[in-house]
PAZAPA-4460 file (N, C-alpha, C; in steps of 0.05 Angstrom, whole numbers, plus 32768, in hexadecimal, padded with zeros to 4 digits):
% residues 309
    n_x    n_y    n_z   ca_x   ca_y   ca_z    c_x    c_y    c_z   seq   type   mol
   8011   7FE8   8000   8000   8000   8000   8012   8019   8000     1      X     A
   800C   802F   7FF3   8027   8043   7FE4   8016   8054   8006     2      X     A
   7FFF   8060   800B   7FF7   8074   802C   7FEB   805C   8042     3      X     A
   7FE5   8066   8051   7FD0   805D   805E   7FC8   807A   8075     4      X     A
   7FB8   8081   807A   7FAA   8091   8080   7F9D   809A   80A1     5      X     A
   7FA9   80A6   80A9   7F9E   809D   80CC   7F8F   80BA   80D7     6      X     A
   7F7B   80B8   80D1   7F6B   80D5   80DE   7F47   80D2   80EC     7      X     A
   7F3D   80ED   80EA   7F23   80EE   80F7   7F11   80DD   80E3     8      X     A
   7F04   80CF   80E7   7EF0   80C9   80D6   7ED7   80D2   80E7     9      X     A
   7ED6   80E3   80C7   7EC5   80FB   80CD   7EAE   80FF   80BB    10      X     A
   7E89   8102   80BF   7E7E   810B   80A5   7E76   8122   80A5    11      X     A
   7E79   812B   808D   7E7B   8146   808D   7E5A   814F   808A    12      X     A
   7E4D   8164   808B   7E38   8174   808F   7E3D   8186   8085    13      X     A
   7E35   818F   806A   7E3E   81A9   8060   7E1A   81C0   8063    14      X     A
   7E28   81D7   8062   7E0C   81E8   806A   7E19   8206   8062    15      X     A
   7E07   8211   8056   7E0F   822D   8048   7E03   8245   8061    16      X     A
   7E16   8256   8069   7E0C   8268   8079   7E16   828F   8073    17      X     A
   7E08   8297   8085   7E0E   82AC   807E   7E27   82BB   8095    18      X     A
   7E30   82D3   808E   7E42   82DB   80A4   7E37   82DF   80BB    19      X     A
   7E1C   82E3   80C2   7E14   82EB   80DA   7E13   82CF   80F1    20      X     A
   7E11   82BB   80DC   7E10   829F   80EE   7E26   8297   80FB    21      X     A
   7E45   82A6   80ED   7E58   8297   80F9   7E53   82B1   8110    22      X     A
   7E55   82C7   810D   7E58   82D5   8129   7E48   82CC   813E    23      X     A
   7E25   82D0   8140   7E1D   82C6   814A   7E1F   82AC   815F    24      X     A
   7E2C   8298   814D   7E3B   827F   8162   7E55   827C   8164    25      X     A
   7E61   8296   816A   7E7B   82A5   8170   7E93   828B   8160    26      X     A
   7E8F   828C   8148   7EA7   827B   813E   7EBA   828E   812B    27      X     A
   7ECC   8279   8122   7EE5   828F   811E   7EE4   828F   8100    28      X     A
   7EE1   8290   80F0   7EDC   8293   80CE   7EEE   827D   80C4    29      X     A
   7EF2   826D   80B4   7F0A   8257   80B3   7F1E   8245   80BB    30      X     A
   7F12   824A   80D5   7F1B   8231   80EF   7F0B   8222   80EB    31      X     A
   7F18   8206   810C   7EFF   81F2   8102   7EFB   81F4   8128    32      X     A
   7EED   81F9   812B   7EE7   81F4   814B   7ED4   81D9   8159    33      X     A
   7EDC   81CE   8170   7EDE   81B4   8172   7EC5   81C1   8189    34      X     A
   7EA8   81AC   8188   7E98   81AC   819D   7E94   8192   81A2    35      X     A
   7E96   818B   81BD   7E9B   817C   81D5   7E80   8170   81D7    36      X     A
   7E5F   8186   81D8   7E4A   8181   81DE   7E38   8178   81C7    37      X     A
   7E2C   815D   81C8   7E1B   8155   81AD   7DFF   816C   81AE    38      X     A
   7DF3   8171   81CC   7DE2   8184   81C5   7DDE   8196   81B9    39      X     A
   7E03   81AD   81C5   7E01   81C9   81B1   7DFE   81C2   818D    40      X     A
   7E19   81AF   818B   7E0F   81A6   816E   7DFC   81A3   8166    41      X     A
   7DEB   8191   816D   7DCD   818C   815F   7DC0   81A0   8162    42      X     A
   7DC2   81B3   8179   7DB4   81D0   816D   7DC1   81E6   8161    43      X     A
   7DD6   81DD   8158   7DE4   81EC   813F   7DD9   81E6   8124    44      X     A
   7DDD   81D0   8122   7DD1   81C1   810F   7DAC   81BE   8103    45      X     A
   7DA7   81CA   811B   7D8F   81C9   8110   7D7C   81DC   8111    46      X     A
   7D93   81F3   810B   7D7D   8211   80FB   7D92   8211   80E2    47      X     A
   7D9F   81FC   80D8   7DB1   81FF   80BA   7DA1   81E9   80A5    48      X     A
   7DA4   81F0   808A   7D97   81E4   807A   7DAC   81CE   8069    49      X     A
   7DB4   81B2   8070   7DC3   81A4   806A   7DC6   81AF   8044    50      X     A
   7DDC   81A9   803F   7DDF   81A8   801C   7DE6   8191   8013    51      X     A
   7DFF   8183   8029   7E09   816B   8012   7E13   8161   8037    52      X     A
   7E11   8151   8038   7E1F   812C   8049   7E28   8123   8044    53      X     A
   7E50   811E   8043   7E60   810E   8031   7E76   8109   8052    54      X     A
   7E82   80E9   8049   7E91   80E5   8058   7EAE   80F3   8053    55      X     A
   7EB7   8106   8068   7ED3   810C   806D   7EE8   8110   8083    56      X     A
   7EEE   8120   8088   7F0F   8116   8093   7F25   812C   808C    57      X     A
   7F2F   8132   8094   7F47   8142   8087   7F54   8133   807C    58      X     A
   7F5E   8118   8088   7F79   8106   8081   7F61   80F4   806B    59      X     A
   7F52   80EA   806E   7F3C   80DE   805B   7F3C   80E7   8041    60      X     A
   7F31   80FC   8044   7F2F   810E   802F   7F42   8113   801C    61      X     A
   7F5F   8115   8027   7F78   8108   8016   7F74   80F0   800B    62      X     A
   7F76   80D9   8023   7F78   80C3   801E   7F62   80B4   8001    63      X     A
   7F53   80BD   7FFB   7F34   80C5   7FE6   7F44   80CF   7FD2    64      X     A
   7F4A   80E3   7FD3   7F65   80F2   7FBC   7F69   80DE   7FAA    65      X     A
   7F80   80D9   7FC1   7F94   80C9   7FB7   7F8E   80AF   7FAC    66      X     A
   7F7B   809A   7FB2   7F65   808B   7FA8   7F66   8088   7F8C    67      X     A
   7F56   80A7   7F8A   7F47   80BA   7F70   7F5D   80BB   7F5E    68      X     A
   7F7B   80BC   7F60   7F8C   80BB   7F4F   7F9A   80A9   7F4F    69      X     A
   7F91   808A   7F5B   7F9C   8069   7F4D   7FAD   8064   7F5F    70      X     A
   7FAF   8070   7F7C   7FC9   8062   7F8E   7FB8   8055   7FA6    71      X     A
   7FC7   803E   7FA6   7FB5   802B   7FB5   7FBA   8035   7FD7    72      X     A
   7FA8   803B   7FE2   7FAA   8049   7FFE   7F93   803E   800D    73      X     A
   7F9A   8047   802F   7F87   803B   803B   7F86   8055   8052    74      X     A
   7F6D   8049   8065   7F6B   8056   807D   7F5D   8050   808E    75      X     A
   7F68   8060   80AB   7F61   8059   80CA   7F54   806E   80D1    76      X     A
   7F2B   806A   80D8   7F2A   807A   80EA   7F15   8073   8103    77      X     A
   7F0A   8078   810C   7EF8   8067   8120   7EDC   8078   811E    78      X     A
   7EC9   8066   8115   7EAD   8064   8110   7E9B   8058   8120    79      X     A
   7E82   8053   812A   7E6A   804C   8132   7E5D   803A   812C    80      X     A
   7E58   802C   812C   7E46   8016   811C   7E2A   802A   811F    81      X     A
   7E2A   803D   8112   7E11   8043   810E   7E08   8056   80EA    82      X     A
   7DEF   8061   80EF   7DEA   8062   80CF   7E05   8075   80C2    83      X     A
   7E0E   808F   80D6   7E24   809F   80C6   7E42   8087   80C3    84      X     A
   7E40   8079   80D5   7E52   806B   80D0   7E59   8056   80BF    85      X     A
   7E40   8050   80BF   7E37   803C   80A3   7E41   804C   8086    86      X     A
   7E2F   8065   8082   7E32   8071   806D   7E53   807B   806A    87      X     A
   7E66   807E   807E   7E7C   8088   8080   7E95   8076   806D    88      X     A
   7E8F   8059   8082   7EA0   8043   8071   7E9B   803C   805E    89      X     A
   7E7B   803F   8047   7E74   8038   8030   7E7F   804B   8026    90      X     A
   7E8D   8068   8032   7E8F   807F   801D   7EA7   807D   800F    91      X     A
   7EB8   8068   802F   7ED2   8066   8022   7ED9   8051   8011    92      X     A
   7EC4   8032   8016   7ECA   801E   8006   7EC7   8027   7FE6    93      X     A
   7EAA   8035   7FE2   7EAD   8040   7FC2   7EC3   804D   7FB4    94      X     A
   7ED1   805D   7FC2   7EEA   806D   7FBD   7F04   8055   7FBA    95      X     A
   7EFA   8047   7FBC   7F15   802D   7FC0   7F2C   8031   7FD1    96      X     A
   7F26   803A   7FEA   7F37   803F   8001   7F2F   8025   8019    97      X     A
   7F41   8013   8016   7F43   8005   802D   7F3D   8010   8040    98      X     A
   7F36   8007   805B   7F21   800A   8073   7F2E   7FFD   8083    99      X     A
   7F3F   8003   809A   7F51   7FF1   80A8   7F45   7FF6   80C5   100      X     A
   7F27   7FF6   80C6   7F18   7FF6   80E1   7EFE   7FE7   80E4   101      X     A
   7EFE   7FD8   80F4   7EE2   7FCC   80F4   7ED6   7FD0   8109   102      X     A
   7EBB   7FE6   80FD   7EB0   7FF6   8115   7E9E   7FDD   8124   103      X     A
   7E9B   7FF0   8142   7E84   7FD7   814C   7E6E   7FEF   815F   104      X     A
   7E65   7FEE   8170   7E4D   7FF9   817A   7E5F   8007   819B   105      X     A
   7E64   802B   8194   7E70   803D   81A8   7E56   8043   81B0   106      X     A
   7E66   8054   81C9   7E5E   805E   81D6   7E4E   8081   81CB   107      X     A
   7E64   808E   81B6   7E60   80A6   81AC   7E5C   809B   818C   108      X     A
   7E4C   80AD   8185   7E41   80A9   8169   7E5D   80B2   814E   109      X     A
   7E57   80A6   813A   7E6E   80A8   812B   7E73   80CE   8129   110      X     A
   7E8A   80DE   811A   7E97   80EF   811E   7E80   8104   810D   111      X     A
   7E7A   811B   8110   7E6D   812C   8101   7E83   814B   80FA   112      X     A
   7E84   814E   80DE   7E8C   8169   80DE   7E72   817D   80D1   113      X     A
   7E71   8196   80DB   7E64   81A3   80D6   7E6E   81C1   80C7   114      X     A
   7E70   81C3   80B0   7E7D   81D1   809B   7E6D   81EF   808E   115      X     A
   7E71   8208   80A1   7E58   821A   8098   7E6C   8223   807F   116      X     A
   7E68   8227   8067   7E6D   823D   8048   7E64   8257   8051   117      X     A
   7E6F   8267   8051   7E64   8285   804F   7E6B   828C   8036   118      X     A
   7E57   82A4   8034   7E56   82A3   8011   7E6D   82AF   8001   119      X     A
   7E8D   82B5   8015   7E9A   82B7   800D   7EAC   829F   7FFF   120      X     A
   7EA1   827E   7FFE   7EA6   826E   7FFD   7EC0   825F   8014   121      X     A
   7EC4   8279   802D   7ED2   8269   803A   7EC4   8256   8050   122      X     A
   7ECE   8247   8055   7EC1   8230   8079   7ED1   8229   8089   123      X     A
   7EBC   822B   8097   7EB8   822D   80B8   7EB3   8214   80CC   124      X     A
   7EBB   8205   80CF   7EBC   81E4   80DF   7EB5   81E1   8101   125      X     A
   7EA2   81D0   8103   7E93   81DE   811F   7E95   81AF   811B   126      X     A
   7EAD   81A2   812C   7EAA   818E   8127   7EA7   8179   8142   127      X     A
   7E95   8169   8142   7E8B   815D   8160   7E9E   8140   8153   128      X     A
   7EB6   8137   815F   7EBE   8126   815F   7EB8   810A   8167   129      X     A
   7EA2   8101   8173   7E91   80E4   817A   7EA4   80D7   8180   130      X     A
   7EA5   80BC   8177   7EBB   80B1   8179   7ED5   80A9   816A   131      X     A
   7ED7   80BC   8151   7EED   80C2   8142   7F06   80C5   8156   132      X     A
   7EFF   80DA   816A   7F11   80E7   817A   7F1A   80D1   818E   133      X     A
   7F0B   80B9   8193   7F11   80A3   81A4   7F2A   8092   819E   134      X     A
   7F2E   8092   817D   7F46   807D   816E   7F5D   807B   8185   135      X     A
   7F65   8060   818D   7F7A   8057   81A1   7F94   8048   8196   136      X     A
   7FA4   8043   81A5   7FBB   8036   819A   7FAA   8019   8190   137      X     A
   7F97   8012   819D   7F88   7FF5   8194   7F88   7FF8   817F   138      X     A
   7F78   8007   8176   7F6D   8006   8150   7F88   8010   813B   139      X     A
   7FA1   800E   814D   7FB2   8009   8139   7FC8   7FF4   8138   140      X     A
   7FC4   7FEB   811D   7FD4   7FCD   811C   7FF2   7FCF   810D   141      X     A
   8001   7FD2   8114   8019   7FD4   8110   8029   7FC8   80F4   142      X     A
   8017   7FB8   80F8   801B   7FA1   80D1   800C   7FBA   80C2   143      X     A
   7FFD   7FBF   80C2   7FF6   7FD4   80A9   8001   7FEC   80AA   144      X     A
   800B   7FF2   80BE   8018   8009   80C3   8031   8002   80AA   145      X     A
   804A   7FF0   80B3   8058   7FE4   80A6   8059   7FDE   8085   146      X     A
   8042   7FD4   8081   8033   7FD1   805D   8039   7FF0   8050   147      X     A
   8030   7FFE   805D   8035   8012   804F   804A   8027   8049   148      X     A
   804E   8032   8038   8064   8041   8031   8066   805C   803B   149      X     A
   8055   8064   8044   8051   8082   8054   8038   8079   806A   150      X     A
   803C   808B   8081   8021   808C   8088   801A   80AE   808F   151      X     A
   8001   80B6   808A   7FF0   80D1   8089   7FE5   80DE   809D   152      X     A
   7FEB   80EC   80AE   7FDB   80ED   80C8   7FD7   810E   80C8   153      X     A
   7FC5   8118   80DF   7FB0   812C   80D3   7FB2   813A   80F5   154      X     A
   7FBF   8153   80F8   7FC3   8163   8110   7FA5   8162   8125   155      X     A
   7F8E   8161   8119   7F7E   8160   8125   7F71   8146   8130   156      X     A
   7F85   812E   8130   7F86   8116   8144   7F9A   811C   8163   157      X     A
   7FA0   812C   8162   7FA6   8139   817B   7F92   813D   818B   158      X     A
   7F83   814C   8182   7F6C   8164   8196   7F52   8147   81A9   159      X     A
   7F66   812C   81B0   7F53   8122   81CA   7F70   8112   81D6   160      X     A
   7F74   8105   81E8   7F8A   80F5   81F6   7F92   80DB   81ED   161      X     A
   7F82   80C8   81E0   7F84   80AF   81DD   7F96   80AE   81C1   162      X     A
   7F84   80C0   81AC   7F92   80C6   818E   7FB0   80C9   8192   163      X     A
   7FBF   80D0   81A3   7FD9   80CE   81A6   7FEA   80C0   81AB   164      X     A
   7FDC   80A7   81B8   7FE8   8095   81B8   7FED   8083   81A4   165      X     A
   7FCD   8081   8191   7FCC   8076   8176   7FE0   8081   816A   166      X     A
   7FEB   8097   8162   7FF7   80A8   8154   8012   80A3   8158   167      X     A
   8021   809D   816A   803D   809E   8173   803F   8077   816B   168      X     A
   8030   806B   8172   8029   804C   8162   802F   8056   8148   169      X     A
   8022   8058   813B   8022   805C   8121   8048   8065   8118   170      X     A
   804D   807C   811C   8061   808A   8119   8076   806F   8122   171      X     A
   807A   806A   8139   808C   8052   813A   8094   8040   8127   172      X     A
   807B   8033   8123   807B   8014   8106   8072   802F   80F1   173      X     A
   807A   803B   80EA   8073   8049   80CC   8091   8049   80BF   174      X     A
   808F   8049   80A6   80A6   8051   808F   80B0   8066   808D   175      X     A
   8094   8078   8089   80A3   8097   808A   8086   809F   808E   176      X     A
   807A   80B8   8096   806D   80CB   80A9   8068   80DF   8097   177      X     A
   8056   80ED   8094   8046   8102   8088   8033   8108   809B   178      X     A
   8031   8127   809F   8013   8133   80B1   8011   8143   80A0   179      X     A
   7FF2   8151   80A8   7FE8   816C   80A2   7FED   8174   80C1   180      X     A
   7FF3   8191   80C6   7FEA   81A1   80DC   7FCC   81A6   80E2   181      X     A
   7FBA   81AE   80CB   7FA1   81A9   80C7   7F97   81C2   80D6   182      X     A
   7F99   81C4   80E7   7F87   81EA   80EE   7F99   81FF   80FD   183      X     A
   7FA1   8218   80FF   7FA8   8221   8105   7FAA   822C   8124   184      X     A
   7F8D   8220   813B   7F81   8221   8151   7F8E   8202   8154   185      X     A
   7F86   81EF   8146   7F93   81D7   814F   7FBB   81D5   8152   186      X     A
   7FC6   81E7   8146   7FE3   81E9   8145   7FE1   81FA   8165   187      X     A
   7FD0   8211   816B   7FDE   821E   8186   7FD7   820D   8198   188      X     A
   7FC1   81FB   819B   7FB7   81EE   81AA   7FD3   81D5   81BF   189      X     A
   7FE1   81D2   81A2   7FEE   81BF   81A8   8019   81C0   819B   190      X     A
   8017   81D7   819C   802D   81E6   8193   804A   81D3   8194   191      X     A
   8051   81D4   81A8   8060   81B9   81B3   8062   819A   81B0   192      X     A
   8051   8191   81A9   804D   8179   819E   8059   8177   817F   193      X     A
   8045   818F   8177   8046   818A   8158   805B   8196   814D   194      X     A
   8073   81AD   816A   809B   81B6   8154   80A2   8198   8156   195      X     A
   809D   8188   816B   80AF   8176   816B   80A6   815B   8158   196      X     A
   808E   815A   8153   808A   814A   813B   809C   8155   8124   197      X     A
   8099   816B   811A   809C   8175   8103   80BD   8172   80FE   198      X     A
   80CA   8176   8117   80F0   817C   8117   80F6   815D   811A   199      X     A
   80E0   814D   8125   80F1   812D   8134   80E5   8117   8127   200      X     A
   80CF   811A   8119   80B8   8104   8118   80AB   80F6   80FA   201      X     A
   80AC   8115   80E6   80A7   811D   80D0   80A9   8115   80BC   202      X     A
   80A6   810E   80AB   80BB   8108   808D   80AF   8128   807B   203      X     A
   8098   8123   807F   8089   813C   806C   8070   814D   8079   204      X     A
   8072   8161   807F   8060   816F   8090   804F   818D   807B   205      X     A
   8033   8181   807C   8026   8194   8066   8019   81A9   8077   206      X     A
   801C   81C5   8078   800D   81D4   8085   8012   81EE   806D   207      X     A
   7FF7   8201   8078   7FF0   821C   8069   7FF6   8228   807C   208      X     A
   8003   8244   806E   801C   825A   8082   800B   8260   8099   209      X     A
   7FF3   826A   80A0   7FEF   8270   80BE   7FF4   8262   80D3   210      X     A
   7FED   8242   80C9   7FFA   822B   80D5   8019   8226   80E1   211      X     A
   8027   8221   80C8   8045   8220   80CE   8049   823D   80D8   212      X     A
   8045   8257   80D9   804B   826B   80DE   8044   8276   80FA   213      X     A
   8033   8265   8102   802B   8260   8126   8039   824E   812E   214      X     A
   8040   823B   8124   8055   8226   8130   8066   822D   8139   215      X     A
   8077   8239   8126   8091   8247   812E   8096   8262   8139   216      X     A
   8078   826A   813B   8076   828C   8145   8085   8299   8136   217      X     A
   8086   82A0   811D   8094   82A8   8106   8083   82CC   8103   218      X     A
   809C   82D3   8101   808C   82F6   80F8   8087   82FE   80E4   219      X     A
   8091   82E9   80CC   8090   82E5   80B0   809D   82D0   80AB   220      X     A
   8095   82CE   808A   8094   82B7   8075   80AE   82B0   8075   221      X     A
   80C7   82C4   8078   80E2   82C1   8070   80E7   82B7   8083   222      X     A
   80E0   82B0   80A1   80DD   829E   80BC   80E6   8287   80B2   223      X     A
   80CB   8282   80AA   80BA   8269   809E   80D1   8257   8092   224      X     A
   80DD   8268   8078   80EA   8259   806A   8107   824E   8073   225      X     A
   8112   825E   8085   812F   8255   8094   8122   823F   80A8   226      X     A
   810C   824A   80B6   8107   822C   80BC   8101   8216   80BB   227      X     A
   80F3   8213   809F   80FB   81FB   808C   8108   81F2   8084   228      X     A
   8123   8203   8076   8137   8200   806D   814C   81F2   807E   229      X     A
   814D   81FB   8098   815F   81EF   80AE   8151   81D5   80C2   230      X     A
   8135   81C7   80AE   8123   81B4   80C2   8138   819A   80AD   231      X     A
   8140   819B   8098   8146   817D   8092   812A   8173   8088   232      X     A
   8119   8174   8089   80FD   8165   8080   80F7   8174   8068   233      X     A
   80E1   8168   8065   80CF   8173   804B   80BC   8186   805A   234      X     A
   80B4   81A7   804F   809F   81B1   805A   8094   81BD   8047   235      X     A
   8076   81AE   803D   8065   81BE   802C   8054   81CB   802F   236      X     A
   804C   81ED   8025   8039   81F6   8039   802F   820E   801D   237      X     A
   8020   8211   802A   7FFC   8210   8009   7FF8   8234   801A   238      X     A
   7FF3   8249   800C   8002   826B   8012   7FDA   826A   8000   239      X     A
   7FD0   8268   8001   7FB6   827A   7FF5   7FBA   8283   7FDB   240      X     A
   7FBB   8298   7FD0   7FB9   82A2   7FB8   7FD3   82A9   7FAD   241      X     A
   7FE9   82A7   7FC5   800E   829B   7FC4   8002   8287   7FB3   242      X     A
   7FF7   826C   7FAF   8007   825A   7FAC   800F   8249   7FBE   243      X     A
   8027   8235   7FB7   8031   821F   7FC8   804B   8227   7FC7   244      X     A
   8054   8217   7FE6   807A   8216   7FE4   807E   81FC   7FE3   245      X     A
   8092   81F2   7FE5   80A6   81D5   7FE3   80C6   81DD   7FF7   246      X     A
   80C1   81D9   8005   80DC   81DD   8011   80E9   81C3   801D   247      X     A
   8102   81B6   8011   8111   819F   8021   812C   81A9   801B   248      X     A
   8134   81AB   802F   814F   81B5   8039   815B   81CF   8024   249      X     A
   816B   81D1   8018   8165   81EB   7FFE   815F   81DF   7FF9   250      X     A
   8153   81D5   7FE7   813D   81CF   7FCC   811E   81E5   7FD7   251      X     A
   811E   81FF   7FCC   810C   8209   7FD4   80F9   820D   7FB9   252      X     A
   80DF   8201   7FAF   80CC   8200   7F9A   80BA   820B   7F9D   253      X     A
   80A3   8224   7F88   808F   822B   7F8C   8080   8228   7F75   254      X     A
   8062   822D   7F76   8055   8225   7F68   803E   823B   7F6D   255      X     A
   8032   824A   7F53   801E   825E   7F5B   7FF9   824E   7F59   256      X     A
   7FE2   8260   7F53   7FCA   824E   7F5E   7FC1   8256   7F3C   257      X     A
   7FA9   8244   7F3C   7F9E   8244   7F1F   7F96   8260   7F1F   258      X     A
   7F8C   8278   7F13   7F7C   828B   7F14   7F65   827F   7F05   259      X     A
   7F4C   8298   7F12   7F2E   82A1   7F07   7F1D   8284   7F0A   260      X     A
   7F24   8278   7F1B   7F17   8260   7F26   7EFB   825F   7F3D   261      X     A
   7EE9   825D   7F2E   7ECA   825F   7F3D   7EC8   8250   7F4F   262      X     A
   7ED1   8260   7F6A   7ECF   8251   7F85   7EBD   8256   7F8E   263      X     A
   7EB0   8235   7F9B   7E95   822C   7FA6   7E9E   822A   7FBD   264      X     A
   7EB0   8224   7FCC   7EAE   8212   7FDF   7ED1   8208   7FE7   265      X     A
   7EDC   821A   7FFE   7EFB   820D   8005   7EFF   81F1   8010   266      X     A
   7EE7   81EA   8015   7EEA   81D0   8025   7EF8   81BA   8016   267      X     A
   7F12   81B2   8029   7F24   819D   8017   7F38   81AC   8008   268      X     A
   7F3E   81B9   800A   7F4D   81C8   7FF4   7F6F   81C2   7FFD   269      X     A
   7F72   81C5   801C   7F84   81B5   8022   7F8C   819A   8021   270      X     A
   7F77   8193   8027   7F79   8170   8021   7F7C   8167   800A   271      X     A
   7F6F   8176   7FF5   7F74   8164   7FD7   7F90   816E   7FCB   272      X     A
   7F98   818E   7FD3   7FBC   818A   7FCA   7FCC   817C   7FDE   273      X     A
   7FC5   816E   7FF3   7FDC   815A   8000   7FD5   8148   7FF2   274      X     A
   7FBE   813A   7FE2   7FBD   8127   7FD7   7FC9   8127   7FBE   275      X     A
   7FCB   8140   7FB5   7FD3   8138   7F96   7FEC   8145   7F95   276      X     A
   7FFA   814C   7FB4   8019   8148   7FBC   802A   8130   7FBF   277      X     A
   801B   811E   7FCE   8021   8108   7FD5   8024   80F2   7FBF   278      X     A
   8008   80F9   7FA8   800B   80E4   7F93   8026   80ED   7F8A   279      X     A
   802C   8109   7F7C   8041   810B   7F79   805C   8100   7F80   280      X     A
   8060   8101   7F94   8075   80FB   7FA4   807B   80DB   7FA6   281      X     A
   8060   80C7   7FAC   8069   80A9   7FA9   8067   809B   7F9A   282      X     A
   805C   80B0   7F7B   8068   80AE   7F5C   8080   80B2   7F4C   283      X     A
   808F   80BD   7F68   80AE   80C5   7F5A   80AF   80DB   7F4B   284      X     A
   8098   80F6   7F4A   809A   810B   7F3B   80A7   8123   7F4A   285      X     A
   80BC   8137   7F3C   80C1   8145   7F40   80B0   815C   7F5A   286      X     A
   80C2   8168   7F61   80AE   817C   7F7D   80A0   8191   7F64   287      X     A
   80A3   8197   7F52   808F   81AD   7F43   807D   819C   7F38   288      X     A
   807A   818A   7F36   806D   8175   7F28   8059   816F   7F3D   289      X     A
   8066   8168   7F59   8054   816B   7F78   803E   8178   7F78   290      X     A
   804C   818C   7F78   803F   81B3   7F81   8024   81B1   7F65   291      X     A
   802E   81AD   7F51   8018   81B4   7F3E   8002   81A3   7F38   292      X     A
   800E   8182   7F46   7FF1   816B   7F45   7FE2   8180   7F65   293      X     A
   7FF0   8183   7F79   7FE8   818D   7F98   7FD4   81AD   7F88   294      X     A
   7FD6   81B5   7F76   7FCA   81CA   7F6E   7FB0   81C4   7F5E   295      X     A
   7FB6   81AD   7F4F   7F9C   81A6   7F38   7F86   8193   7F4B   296      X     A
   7F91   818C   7F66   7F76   817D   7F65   7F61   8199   7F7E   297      X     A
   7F76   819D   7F89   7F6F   81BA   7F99   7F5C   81CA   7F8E   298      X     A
   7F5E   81CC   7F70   7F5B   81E5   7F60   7F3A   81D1   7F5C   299      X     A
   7F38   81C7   7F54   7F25   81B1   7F51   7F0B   81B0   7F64   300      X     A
   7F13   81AD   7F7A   7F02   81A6   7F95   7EF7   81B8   7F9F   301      X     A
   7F09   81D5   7F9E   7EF9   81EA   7F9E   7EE4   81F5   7F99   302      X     A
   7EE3   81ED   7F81   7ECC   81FC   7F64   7EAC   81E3   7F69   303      X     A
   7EAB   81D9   7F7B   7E9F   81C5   7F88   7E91   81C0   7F9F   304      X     A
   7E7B   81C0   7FAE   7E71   81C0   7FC7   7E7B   81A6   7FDA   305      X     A
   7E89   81A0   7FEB   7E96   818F   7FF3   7EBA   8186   7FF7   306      X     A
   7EC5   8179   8005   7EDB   8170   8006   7EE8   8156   7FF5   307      X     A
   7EDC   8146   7FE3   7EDC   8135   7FD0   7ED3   813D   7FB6   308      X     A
   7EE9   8135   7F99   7EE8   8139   7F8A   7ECE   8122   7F7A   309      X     A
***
């Protein structure tokens, strides 16, 4: 198996809102904020007018990618034996992503993300973790860890206690290591964990500059890049209407964004250029070659309501 995939399994809830909704339930415009209580959720949820129900994931959502462009991949996340959970693992068996969990009957209902669009096409993540957030060193098996040629893991398997232990399993019996940082509130949250993943742990670490740029408490971009430059690793990181960088040791690569592209919808937009970085990369293609598959499926997913192409 060229990934294998270890994150939230998560279904997503997409819902079109206006700006007054995110103030109103004091959220932060393009964060993803984590609620603890199934009640507040469900009454979040239920003055919004559902649009689309698709199973995702940050690390999933790659892992689907990458699928979508012929590399045989798999993934770990922890589900429910119930209907979202049902519909979650069918979402991934159709995608031809191996399923390396066999749910049974929790305690917390499978993972919900809740995804508001403002009509600026950016979103807003309001996500009740069930028992996604539960994943333990149990539900990881060290033989598949091993099978695979990389494994994918997703900053926001941090944000409960147990996921860390899964996670440092994993990292042990793995080949080589890939994360996303994944939110910018999830990087301060856990600041310390995730320099020393990134300097000790790493092979390839994907984050967008506010991200890596809180990590390192950077006062600018020119920060950024000596501190890449002097990590020894690979650091790829996705700049907005910049474009992408490529930084491994000098080898410093950029890549600009498609223009005049009818954006619906950011959701995934990170996830599908790690995916069509990664194909790059365990295809043996050049880093501009990386950056510009990590741009076309990006460019793609956007122009689209949802996180899957």
């Amino acid at each position: 198996m060229k990934i294998l995939g270890i994150g939230n399994a998560i279904v997503d809830v997409i819902c079109k809102v206006d700006e007054n909704f995110i103030k109103q339930n004091n959220l932060t415009k393009g964060t993803m904020k984590l609620i603890f209580d199934d009640k507040e959720f469900k009454s979040m949820l239920s003055n919004l007018k559902i649009e689309k129900t698709i199973s995702g994931g940050s690390v999933a959502n790659s892992i689907v990618g990458l699928s979508q462009l012929e590399n045989k991949v798999g993934f770990i996340g922890k589900i429910n034996d119930d209907d979202l959970g049902n519909k979650y693992e069918e979402g991934l068996k159709t995608e031809n992503v191996d399923y390396f969990y066999s749910k049974k009957k929790e305690e917390l209902p499978t993972g919900t993300c809740l995804i508001l669009v403002t009509p600026d096409s950016e979103r807003t993540m309001c996500t009740f973790l069930g028992t996604a957030g539960k994943i333990n060193e149990s539900d990881i098996n060290p033989e598949d860890i091993k099978k695979s040629e990389m494994i994918f893991l997703e900053g926001y398997l941090w944000d409960e206690g147990e996921p860390k232990k899964a996670f440092e399993k994993a990292i042990q019996n793995a080949n080589k290591v890939a994360m996303s940082l994944s939110d910018q509130f999830c990087v301060e949250r856990h600041k310390n964990h995730f320099l020393d993943l990134v300097k000790n742990k790493l092979d390839i670490t994907f984050a967008n500059e506010q991200e890596i740029t809180s990590l390192i408490s950077a006062k600018n971009f020119d920060e950024v890049v000596d501190f890449a430059k002097n990590l020894g690793k690979w650091l790829v990181i996705t700049r907005g209407e910049k474009g992408a960088i490529s930084i491994n040791g000098n080898e410093i690569i950029e890549n600009g964004i498609i223009k005049n592209l009818k954006i619906v919808d950011l959701t995934g937009a990170g996830d599908l250029f790690a995916a069509g970085f990664l194909h790059g990369m365990i295809n043996k293609m050049d880093t501009l070659e990386c950056l510009e598959k990590g741009k076309e499926m990006s460019s793609k997913v956007i122009q689209q309501i949802g996180a899957r192409l």
